[in-house]
C-alpha positions as CSV (number, residue, x, y, z in Angstrom):
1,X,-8.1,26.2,14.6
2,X,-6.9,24.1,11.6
3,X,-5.3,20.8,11.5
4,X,-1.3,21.8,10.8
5,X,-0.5,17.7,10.3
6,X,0.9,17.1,6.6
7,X,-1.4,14.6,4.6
8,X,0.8,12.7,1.8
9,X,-0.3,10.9,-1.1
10,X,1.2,7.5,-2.1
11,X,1.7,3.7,-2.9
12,X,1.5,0.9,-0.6
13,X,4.5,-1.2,-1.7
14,X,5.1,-3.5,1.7
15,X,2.2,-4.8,4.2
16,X,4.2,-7.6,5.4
17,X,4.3,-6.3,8.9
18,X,1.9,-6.8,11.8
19,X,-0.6,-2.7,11.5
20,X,2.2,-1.4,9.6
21,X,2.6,-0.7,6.0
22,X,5.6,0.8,3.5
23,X,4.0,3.8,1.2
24,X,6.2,5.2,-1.3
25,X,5.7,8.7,-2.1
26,X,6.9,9.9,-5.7
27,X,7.6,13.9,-6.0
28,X,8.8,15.3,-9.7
29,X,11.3,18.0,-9.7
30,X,13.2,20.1,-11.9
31,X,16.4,19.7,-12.1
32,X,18.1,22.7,-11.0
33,X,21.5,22.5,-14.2
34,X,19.8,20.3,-16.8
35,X,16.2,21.2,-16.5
36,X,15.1,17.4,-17.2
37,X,12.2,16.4,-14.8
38,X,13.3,14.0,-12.2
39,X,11.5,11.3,-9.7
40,X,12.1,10.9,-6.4
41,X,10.8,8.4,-4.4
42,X,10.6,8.5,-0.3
43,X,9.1,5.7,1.7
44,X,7.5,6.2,5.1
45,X,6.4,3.6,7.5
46,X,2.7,4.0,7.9
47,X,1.0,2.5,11.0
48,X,-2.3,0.7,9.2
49,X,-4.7,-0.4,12.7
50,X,-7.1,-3.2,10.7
51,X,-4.8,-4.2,8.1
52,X,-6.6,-4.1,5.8
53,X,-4.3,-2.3,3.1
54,X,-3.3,-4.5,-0.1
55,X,0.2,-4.0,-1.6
56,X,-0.5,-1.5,-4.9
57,X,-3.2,0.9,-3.1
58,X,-3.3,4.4,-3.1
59,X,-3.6,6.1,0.2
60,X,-3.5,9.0,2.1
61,X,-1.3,9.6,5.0
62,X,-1.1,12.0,7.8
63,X,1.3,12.6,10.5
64,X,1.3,11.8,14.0
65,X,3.2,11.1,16.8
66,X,5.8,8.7,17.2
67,X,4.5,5.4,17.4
68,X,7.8,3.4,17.0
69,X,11.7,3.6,15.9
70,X,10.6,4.5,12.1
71,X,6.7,4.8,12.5
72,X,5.5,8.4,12.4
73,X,2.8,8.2,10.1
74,X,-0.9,7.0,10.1
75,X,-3.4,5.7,7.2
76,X,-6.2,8.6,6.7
77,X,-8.5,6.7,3.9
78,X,-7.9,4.3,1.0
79,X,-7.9,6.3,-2.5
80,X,-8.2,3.4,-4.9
81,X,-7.6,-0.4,-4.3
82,X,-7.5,-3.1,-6.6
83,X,-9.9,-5.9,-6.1
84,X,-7.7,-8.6,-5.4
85,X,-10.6,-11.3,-3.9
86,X,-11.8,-11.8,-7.7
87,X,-8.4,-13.3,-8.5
88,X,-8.1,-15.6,-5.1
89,X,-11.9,-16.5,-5.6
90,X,-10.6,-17.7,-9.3
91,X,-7.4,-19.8,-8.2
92,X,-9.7,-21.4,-5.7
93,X,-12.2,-22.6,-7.8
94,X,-9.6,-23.5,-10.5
95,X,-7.9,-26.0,-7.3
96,X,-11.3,-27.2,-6.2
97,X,-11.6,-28.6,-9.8
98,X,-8.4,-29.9,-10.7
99,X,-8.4,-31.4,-7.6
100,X,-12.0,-33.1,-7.8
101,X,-11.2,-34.2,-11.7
102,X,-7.9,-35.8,-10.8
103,X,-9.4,-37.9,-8.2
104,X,-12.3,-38.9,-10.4
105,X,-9.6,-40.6,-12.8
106,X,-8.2,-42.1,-10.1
């Protein structure tokens, strides 16, 4: 028997929220009068167990059951993430320094 649940593909653009994140999921359509290509953009709550999802990853969703008010959705697998530790690792050194010359002049 195959699994019927719908499996979305989109953008992480909130994980402010406690094992929840806000994907955005961008479909191009024809428009029906002026044939122009249009965007739409939907956003479904995602429920994200480990948090572990940076803001600007792609992922795949799937459906589930209701798991809240808004929350029907689940995160199959990370598609691409950017590799945000490189820039944190950066700023930290770059604090650790200033700080430490700043006190030598002291």
């Amino acid at each position: 028997m195959a699994n019927k649940r719908r499996r979305l593909i989109g953008t992480v653009v909130s994980d402010k929220m406690d094992k929840t994140v806000v994907v955005a999921i961008e479909v191009r359509k024809m428009h029906p009068i002026y044939k122009k290509v249009v965007k739409e953009t939907k956003k479904l709550v995602a429920h994200d167990e480990s948090n572990a999802v940076p803001v600007g990853a792609v992922v795949r969703v799937v459906e589930s059951r209701p798991m809240s008010k808004t929350k029907r959705w689940v995160v199959e697998s990370v598609i691409e993430a950017k590799d945000f530790a490189t820039l944190e690792t950066l700023a930290d050194e770059a604090i650790v320094t200033g700080g430490g010359e700043s006190e030598a002049a002291e």
